[in-house]
C-alpha positions in Angstrom: 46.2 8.8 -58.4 44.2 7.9 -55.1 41.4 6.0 -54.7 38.6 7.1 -52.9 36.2 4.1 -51.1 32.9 5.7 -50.6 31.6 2.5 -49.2 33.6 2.6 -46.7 33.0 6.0 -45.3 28.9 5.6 -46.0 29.2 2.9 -43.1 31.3 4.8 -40.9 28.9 7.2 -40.7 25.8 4.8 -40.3 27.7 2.6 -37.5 28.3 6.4 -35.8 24.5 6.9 -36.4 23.8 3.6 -34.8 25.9 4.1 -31.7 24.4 7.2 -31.0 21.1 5.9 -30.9 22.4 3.0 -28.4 23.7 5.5 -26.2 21.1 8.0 -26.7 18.4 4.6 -25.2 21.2 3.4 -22.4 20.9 6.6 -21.2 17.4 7.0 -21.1 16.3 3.8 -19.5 18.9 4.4 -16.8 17.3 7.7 -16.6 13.7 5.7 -16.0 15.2 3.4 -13.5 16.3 6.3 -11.2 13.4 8.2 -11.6 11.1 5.0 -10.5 13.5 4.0 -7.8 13.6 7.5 -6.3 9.3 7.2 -6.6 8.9 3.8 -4.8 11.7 5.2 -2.3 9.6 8.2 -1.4 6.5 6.2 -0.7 8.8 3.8 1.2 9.9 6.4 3.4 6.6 8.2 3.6 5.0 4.6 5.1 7.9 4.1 7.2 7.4 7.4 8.6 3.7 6.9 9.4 4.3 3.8 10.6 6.8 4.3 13.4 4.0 7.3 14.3 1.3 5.2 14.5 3.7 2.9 17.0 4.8 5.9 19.4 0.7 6.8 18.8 -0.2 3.2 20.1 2.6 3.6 23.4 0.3 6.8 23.8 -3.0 5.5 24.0 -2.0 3.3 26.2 -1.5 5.4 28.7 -4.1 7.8 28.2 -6.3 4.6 28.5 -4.7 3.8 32.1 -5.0 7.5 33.0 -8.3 7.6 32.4 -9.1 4.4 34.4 -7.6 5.8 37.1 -9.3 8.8 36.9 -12.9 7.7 36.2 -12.9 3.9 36.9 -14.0 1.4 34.5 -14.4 2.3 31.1 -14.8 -0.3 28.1 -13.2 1.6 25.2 -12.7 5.0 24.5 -12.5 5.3 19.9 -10.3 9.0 18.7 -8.9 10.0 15.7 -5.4 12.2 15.9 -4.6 13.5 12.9 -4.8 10.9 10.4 -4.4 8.0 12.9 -7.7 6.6 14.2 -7.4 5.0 17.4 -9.7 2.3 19.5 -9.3 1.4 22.7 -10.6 -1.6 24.6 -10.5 -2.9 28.3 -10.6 -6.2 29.6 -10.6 -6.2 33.3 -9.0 -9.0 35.6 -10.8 -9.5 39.1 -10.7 -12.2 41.6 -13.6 -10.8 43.7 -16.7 -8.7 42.4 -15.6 -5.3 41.7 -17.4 -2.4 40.5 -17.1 -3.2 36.9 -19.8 -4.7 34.6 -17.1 -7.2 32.7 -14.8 -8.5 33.6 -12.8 -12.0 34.2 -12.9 -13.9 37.3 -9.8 -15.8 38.2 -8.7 -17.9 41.3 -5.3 -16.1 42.0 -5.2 -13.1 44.2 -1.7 -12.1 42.4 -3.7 -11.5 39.4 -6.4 -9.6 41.0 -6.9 -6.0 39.5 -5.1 -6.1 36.4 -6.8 -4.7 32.6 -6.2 -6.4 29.2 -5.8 -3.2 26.6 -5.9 -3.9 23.2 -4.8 -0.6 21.5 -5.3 -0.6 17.5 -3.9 2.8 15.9 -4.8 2.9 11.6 -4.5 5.4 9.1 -6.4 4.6 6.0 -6.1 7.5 3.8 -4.7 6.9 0.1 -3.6 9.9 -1.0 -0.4 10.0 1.6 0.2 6.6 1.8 0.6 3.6 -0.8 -0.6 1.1 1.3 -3.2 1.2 4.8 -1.7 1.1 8.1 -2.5 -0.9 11.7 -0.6 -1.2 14.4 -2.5 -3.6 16.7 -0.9 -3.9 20.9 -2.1 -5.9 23.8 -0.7 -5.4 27.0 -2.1 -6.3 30.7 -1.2 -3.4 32.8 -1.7 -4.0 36.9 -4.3 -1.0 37.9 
C-alpha cells in the first residue's frame, strides 16, 4: 500500500502560487520603469530639440540685427516672436568720435571705433511642449 502526503502537495501548489505572483510584480514594475524612462526620454529630446533651435535662432538674429544696421543705421533693439521662440535684440554702439547715434560708448582707441555690442536673448516659454522654459542668452561685438 502507498502512502499519499497531501501536505506535501498542498505546499507545492501554494509555493507555485507564490512564484507566480513574484513574477507576475517583477514584470510589472519593469514594465513601469520602461514606460517612465521612455516619458522623461521624450521630453528630454523634445528640450534638446528646442534648444539647439533656439541656438541656430540666436546665430539668426544676429545677423538680421547687423543687416538691419546697415541698412537703416542705428537702431536700439528690435523685440520678434518666430514661432514659439521670442526674440529681443539690443545694440550697444562703440564710437571714438560723435557719430549719428543717440547711445553709445566713447572710447580712446581708434581700432575700436565703430564696432556694436548685441546682446541676442531667444526664449520659449510655453508648457505644454516643453518640461522646462528655455533662454539662450549671446553677446557678441560685431565691427559695423
Amino acid at each position: 500500500m502507498q502512502r499519499k502526503n497531501s501536505i506535501l502537495k498542498s505546499s507545492r501548489r501554494g509555493f507555485a502560487m507564490i512564484m507566480a505572483i513574484a513574477v507576475i510584480v517583477t514584470l510589472a514594475t519593469i514594465m513601469a520603469l520602461s514606460l517612465s524612462l521612455s516619458t522623461q526620454l521624450n521630453k528630454r529630446s523634445t528640450d534638446i530639440y528646442a534648444y539647439e533651435q533656439a541656438a541656430l535662432l540666436n546665430k539668426s538674429a544676429t545677423e538680421y540685427a547687423l543687416l538691419q544696421i546697415a541698412k537703416n543705421g542705428c537702431q536700439n533693439g528690435w523685440n520678434f516672436s518666430q514661432g514659439i521662440y521670442d526674440v529681443n535684440i539690443t545694440a550697444e554702439y562703440i564710437y571714438s568720435a560723435a557719430s549719428g547715434c543717440n547711445d553709445y560708448f566713447i572710447i580712446s582707441t581708434p581700432e575700436s571705433s565703430g564696432n556694436v555690442i548685441l546682446n541676442v536673448s531667444v526664449s520659449v516659454n510655453d508648457p505644454s511642449l516643453l518640461s522646462e522654459p528655455i533662454r539662450y542668452f549671446r553677446r557678441t561685438i560685431q565691427k559695423l
